[in-house]
PQR file with spaces between the fields and no chain letter, atoms N, CA, C, O and H, PARSE charges and radii, in Angstrom:
ATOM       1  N    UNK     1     -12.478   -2.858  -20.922 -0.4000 1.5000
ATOM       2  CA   UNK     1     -12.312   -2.350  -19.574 -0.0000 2.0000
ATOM       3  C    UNK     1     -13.389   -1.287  -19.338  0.5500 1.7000
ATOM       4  O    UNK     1     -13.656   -0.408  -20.156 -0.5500 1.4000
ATOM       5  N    UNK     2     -13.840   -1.405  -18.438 -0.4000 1.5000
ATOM       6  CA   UNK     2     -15.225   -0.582  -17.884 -0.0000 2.0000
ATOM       7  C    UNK     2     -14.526    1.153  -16.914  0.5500 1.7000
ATOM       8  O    UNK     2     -13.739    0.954  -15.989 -0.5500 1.4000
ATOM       9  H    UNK     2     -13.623   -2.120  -17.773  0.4000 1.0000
ATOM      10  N    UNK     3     -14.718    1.905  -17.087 -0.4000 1.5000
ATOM      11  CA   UNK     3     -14.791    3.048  -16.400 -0.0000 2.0000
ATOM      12  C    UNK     3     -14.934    3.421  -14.855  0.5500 1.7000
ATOM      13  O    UNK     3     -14.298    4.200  -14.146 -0.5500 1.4000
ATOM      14  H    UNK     3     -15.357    2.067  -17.838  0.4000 1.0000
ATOM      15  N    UNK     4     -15.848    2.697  -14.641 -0.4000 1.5000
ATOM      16  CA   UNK     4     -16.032    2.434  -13.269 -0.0000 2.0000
ATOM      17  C    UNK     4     -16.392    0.887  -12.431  0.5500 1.7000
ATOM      18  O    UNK     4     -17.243    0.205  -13.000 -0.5500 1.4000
ATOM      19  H    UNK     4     -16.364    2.064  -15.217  0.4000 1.0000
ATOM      20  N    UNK     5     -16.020    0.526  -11.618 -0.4000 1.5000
ATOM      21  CA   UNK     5     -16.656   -0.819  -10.757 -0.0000 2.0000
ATOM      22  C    UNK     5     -15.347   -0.956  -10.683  0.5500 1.7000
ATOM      23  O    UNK     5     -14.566   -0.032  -10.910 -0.5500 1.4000
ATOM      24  H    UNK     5     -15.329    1.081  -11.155  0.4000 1.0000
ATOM      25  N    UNK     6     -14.978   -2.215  -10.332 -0.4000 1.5000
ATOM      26  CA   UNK     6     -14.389   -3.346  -10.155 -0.0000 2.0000
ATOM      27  C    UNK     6     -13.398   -3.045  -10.910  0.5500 1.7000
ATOM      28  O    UNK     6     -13.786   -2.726  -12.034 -0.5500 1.4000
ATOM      29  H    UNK     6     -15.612   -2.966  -10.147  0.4000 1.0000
ATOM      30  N    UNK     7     -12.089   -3.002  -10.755 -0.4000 1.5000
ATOM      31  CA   UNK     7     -11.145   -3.603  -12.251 -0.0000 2.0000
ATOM      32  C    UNK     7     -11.419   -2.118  -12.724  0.5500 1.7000
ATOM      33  O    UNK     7     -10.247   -1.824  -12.957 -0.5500 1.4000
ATOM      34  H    UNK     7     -11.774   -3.261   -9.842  0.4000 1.0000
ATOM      35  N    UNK     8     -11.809   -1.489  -12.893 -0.4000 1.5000
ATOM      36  CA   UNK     8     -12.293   -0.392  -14.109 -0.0000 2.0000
ATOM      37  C    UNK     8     -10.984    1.086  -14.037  0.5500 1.7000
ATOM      38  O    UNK     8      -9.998    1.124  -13.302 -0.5500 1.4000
ATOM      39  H    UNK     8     -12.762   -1.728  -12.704  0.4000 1.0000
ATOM      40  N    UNK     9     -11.344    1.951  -14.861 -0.4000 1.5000
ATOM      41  CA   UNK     9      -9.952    2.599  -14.688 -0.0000 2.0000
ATOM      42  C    UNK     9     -10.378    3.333  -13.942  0.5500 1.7000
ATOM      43  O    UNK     9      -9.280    3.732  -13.553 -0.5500 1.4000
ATOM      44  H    UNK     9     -12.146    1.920  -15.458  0.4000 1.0000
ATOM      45  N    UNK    10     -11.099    3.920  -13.338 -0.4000 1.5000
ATOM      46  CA   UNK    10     -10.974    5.066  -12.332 -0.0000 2.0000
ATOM      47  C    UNK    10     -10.499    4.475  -10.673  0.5500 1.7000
ATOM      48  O    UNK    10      -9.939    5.059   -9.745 -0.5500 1.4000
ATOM      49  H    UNK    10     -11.991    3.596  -13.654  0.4000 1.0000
ATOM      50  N    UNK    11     -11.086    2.858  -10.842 -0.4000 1.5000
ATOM      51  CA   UNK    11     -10.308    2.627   -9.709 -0.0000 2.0000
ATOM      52  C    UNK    11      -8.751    2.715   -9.969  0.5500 1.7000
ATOM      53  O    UNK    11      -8.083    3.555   -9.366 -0.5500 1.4000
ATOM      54  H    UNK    11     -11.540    2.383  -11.596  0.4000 1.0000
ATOM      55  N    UNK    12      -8.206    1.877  -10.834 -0.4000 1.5000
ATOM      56  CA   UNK    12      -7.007    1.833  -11.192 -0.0000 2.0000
ATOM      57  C    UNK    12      -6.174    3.018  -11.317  0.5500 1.7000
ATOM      58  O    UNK    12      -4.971    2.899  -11.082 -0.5500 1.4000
ATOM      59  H    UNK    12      -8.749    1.195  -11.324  0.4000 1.0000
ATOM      60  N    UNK    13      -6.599    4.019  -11.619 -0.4000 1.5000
ATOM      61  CA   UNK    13      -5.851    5.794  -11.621 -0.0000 2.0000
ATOM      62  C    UNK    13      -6.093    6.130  -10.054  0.5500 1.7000
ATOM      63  O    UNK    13      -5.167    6.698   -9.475 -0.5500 1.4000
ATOM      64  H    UNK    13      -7.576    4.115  -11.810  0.4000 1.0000
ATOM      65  N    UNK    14      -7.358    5.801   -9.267 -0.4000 1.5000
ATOM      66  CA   UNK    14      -7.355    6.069   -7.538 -0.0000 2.0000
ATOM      67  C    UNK    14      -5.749    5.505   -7.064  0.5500 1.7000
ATOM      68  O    UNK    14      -4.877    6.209   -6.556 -0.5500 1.4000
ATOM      69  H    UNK    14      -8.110    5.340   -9.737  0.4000 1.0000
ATOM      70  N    UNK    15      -5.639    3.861   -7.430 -0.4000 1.5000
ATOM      71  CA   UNK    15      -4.922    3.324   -6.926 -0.0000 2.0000
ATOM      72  C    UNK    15      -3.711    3.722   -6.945  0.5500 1.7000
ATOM      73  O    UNK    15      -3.086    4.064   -5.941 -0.5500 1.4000
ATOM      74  H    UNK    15      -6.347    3.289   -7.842  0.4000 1.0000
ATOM      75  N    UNK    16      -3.166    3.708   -8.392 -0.4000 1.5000
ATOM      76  CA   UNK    16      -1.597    4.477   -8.859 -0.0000 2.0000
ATOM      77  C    UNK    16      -1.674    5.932   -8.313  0.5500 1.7000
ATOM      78  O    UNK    16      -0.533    6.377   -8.196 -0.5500 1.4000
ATOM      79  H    UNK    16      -3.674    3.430   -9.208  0.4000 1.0000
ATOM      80  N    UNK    17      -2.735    6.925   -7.896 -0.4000 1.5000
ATOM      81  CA   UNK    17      -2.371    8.149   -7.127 -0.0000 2.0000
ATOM      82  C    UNK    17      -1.864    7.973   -5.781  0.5500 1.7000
ATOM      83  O    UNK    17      -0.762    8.273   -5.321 -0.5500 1.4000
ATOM      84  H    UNK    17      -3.662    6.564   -7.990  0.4000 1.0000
ATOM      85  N    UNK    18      -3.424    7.132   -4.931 -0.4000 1.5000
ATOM      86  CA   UNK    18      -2.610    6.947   -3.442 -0.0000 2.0000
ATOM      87  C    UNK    18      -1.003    6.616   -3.531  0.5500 1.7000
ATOM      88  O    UNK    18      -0.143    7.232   -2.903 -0.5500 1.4000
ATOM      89  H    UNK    18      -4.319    6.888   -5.304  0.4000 1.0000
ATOM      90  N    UNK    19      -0.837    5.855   -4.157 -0.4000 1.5000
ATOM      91  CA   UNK    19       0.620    5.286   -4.236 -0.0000 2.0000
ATOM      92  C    UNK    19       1.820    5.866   -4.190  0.5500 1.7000
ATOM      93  O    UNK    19       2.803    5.596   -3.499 -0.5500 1.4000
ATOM      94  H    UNK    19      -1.536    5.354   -4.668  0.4000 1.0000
ATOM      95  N    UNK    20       1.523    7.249   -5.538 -0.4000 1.5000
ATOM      96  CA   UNK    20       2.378    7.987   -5.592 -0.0000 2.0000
ATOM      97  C    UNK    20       2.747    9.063   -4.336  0.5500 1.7000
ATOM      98  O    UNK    20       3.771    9.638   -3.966 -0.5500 1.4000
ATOM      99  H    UNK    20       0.724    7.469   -6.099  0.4000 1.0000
ATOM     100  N    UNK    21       0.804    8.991   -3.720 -0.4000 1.5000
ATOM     101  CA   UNK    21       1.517   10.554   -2.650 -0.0000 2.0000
ATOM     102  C    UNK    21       1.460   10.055   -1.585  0.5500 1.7000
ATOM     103  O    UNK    21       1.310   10.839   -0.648 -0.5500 1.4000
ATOM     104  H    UNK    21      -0.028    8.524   -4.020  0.4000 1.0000
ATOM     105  N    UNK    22       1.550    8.591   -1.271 -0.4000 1.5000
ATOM     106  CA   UNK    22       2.003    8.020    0.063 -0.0000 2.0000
ATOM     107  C    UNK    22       3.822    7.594    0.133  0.5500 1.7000
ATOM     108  O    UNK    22       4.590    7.311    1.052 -0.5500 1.4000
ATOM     109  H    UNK    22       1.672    7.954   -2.033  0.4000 1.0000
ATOM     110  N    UNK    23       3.957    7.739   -1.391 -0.4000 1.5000
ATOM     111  CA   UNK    23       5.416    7.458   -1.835 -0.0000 2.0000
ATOM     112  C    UNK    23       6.066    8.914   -1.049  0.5500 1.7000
ATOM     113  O    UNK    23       6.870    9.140   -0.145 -0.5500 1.4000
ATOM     114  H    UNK    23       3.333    7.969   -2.137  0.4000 1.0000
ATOM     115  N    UNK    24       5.221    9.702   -1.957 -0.4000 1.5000
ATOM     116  CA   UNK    24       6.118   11.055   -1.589 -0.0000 2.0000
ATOM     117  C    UNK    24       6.490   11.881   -0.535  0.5500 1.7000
ATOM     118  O    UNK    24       7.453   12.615   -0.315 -0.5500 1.4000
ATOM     119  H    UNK    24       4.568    9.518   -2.692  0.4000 1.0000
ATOM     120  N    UNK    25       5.094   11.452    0.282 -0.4000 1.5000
ATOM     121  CA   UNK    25       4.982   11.324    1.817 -0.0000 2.0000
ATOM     122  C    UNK    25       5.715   10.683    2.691  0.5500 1.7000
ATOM     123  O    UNK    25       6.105   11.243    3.716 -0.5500 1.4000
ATOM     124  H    UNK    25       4.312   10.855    0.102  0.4000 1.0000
ATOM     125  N    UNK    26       6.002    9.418    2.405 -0.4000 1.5000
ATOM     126  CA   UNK    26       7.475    8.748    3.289 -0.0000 2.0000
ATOM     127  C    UNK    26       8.460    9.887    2.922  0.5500 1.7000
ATOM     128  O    UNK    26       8.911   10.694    3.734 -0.5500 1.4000
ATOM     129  H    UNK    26       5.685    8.963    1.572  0.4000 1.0000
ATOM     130  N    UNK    27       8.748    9.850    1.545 -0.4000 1.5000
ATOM     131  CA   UNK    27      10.065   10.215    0.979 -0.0000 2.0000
ATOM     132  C    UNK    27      10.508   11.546    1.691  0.5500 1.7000
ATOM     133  O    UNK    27      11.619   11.658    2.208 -0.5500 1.4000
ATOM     134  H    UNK    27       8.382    9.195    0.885  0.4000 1.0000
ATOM     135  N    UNK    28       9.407   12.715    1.684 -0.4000 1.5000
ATOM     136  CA   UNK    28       9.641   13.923    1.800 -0.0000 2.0000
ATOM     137  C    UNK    28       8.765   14.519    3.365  0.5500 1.7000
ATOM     138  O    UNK    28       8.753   15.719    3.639 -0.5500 1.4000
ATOM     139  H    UNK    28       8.504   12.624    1.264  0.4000 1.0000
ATOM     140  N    UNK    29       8.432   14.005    3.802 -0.4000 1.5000
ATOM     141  CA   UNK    29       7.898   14.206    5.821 -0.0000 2.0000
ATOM     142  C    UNK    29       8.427   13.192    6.322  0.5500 1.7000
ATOM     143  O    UNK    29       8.323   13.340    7.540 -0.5500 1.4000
ATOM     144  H    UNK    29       8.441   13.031    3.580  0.4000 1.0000
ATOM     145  N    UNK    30       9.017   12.091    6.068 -0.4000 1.5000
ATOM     146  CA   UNK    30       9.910   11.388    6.433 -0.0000 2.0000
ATOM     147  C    UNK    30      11.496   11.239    6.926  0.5500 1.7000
ATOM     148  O    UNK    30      12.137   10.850    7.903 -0.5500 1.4000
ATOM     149  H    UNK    30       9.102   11.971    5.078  0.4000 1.0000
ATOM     150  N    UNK    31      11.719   11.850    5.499 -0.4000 1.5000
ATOM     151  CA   UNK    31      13.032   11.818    5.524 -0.0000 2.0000
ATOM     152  C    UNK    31      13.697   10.524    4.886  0.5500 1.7000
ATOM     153  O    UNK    31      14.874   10.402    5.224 -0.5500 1.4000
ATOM     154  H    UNK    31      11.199   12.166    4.705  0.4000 1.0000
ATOM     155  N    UNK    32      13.194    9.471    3.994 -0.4000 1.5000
ATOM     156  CA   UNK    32      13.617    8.369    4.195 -0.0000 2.0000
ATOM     157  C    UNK    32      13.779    8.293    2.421  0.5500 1.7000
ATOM     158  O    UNK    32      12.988    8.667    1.555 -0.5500 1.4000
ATOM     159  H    UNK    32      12.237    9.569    3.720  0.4000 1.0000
ATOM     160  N    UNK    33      15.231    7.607    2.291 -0.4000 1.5000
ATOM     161  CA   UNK    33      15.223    7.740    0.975 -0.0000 2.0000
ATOM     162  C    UNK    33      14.655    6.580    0.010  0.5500 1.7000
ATOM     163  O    UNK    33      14.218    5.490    0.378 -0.5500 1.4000
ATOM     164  H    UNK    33      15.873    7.303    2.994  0.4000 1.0000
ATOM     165  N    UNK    34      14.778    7.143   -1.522 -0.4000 1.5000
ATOM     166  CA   UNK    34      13.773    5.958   -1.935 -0.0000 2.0000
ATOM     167  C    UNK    34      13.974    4.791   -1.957  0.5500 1.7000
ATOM     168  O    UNK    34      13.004    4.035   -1.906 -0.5500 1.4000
ATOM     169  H    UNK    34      15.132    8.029   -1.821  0.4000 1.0000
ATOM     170  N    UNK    35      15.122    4.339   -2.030 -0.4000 1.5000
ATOM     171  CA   UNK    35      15.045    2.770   -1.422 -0.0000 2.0000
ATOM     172  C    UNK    35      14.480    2.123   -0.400  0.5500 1.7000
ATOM     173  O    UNK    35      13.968    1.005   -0.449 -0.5500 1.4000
ATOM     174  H    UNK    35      15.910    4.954   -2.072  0.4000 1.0000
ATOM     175  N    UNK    36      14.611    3.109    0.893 -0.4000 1.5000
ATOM     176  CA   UNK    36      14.166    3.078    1.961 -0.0000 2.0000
ATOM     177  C    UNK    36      12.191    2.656    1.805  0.5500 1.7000
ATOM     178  O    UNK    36      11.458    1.708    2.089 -0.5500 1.4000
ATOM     179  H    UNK    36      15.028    4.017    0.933  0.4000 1.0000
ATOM     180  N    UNK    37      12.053    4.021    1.194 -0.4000 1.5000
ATOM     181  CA   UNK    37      10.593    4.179    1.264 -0.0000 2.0000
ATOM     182  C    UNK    37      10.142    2.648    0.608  0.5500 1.7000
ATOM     183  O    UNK    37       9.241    1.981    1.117 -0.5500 1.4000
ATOM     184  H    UNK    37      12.648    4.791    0.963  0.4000 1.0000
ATOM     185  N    UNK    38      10.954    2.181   -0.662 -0.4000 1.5000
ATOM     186  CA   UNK    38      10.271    1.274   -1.899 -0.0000 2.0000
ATOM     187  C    UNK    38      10.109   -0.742   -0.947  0.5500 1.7000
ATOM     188  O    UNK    38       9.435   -1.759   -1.111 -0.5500 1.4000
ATOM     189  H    UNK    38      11.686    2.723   -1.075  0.4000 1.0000
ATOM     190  N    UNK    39      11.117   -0.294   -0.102 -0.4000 1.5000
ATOM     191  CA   UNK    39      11.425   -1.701    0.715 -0.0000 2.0000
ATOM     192  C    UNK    39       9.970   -1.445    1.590  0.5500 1.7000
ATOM     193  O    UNK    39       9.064   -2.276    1.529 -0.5500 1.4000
ATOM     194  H    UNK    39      11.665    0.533    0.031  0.4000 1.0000
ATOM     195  N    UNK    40       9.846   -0.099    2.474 -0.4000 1.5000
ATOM     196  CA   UNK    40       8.572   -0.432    3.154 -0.0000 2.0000
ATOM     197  C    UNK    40       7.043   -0.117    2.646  0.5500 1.7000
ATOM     198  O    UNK    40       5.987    0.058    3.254 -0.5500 1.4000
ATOM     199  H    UNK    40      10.582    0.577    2.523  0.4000 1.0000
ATOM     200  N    UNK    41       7.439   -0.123    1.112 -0.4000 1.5000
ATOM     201  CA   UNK    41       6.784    0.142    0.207 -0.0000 2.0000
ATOM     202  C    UNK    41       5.755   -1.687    0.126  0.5500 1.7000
ATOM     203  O    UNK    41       4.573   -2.029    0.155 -0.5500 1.4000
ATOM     204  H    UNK    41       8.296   -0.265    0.618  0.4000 1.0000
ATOM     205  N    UNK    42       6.852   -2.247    0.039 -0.4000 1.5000
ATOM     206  CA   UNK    42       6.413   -3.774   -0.223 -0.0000 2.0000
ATOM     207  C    UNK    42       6.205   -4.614    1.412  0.5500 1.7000
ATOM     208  O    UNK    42       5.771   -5.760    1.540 -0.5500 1.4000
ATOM     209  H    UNK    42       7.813   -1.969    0.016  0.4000 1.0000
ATOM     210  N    UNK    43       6.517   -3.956    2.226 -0.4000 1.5000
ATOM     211  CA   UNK    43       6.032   -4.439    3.563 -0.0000 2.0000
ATOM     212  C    UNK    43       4.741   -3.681    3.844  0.5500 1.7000
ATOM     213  O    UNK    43       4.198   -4.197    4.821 -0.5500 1.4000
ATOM     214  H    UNK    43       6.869   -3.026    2.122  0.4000 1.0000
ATOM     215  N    UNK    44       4.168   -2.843    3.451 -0.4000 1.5000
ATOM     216  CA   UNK    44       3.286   -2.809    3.838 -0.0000 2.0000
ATOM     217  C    UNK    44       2.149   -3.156    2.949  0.5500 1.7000
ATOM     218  O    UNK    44       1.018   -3.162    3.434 -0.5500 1.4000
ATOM     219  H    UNK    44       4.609   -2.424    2.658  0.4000 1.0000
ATOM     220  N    UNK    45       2.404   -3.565    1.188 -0.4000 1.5000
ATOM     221  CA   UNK    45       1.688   -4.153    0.703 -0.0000 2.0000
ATOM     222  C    UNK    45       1.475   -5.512    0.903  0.5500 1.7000
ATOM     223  O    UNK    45       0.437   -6.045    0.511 -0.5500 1.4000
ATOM     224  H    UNK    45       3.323   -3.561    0.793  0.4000 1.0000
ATOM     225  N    UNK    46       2.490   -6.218    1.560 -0.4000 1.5000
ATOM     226  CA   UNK    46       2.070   -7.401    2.524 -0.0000 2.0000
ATOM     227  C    UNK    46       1.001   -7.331    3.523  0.5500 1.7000
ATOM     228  O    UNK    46      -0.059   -7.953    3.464 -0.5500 1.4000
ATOM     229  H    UNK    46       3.334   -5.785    1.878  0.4000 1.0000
ATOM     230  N    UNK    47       1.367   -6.520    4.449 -0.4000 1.5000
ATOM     231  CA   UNK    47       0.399   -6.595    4.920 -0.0000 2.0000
ATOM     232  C    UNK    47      -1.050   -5.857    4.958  0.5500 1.7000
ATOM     233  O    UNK    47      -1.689   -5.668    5.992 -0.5500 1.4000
ATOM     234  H    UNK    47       2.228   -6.014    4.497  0.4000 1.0000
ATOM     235  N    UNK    48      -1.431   -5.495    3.731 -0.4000 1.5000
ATOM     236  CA   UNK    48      -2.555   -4.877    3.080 -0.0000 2.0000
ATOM     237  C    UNK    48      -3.146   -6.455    2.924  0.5500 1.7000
ATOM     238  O    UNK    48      -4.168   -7.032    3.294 -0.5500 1.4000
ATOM     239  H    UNK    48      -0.911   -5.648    2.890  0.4000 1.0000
ATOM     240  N    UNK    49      -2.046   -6.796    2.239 -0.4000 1.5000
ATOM     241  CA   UNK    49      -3.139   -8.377    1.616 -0.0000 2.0000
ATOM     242  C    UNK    49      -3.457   -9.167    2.356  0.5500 1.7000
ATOM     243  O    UNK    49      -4.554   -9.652    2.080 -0.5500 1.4000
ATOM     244  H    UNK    49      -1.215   -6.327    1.937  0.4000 1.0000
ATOM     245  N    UNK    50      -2.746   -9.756    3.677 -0.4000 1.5000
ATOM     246  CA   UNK    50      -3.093  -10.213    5.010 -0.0000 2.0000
ATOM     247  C    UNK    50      -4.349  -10.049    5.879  0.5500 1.7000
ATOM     248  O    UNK    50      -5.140  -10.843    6.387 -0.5500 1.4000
ATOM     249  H    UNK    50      -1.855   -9.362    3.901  0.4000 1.0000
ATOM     250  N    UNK    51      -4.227   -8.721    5.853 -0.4000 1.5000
ATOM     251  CA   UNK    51      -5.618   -8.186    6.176 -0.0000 2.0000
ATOM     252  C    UNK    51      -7.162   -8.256    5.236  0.5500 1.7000
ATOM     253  O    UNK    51      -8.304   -8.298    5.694 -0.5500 1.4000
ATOM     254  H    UNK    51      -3.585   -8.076    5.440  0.4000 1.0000
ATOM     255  N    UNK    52      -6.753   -8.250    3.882 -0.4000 1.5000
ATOM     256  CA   UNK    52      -7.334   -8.626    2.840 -0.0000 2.0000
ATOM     257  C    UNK    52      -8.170   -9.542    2.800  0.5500 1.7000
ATOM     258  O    UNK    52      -9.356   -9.474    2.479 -0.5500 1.4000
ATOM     259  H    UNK    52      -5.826   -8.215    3.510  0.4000 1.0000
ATOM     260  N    UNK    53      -7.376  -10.698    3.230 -0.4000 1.5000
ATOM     261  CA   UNK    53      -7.234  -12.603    3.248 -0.0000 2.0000
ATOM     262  C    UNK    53      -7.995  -12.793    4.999  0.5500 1.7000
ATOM     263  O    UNK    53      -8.307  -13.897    5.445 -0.5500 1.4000
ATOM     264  H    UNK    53      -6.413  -10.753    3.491  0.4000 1.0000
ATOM     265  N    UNK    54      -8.156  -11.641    5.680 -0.4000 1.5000
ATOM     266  CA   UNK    54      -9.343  -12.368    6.853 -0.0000 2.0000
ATOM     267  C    UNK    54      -7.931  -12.124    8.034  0.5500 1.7000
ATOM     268  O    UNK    54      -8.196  -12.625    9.126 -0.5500 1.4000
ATOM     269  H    UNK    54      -7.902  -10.744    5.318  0.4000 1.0000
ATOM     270  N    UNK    55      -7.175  -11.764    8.000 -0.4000 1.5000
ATOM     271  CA   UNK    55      -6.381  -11.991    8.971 -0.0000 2.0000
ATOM     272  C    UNK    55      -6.803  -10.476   10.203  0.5500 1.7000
ATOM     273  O    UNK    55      -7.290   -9.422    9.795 -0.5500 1.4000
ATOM     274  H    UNK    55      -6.960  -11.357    7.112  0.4000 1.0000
ATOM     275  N    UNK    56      -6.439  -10.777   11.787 -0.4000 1.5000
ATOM     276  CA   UNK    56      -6.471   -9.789   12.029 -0.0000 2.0000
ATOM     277  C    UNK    56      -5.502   -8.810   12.560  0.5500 1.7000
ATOM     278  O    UNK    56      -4.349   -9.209   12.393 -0.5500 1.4000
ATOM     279  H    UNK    56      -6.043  -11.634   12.119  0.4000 1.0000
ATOM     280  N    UNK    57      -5.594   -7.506   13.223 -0.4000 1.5000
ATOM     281  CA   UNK    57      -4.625   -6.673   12.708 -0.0000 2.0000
ATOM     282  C    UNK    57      -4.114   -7.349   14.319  0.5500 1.7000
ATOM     283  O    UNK    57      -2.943   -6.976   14.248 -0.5500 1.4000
ATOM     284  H    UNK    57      -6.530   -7.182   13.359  0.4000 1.0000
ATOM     285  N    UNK    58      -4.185   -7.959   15.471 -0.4000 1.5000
ATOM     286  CA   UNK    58      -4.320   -8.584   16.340 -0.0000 2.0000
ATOM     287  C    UNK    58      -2.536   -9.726   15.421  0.5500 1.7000
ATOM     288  O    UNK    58      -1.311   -9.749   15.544 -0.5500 1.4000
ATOM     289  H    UNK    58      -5.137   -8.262   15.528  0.4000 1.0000
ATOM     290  N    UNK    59      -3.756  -10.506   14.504 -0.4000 1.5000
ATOM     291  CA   UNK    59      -2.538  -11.437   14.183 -0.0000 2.0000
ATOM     292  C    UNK    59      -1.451  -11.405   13.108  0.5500 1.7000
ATOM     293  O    UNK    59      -0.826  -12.401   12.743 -0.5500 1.4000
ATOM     294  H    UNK    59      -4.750  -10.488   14.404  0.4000 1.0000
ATOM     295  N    UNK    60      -1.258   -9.957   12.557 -0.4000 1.5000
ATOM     296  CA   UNK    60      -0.805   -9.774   11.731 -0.0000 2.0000
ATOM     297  C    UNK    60       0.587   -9.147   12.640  0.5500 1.7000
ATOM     298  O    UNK    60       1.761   -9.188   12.272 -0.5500 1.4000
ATOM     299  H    UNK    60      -1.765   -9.148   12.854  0.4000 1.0000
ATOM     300  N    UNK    61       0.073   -8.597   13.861 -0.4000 1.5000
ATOM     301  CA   UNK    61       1.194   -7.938   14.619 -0.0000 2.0000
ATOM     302  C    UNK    61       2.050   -9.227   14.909  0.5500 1.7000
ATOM     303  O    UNK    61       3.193   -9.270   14.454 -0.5500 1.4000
ATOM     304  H    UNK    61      -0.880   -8.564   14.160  0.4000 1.0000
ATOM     305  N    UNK    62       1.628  -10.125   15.535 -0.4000 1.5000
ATOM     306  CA   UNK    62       1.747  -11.316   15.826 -0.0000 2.0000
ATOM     307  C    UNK    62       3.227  -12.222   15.025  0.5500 1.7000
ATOM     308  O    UNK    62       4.297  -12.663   15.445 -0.5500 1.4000
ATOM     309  H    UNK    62       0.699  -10.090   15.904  0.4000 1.0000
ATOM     310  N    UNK    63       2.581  -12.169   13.788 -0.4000 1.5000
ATOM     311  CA   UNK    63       3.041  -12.729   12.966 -0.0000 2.0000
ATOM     312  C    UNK    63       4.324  -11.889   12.189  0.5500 1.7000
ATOM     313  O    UNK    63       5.107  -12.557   11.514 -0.5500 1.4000
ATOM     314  H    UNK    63       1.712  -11.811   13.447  0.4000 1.0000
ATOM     315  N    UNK    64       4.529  -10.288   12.314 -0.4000 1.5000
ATOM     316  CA   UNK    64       5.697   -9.989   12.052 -0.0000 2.0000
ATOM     317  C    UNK    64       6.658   -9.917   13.457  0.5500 1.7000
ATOM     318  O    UNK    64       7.875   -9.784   13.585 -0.5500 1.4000
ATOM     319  H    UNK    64       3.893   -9.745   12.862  0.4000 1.0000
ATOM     320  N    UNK    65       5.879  -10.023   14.164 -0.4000 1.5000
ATOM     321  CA   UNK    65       7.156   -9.994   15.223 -0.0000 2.0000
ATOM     322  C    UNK    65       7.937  -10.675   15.562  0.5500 1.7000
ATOM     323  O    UNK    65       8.760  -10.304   16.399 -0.5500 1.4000
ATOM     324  H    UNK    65       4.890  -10.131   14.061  0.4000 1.0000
């Protein structure tokens, strides 16, 4: 495993941080408890990957509504 690029761990430690203080951020300026947060935890990693995959934010609205 490489240090930096692609795959490498400094992305991978970026990634697991955002995570945690967007977690903590619902949880605690929110108000929303962690179940709460962990369910729209995985709705919005849906639609991370949607957008990912070429979709637009146009048809992504679209498509949850």
């Amino acid at each position: 495993m490489t240090l930096t690029g692609a795959r490498g761990i400094l992305e991978e430690l970026h990634k697991r941080l955002y995570e945690r203080v967007l977690g903590v951020e619902l949880t605690h300026y929110l108000g929303y408890p962690k179940r709460r947060s962990e369910a729209l935890w995985g709705i919005r990693s849906k639609i991370i990957a949607m957008y990912a995959q070429g979709m637009t934010v146009r048809e992504i609205k679209r498509f949850l509504s």
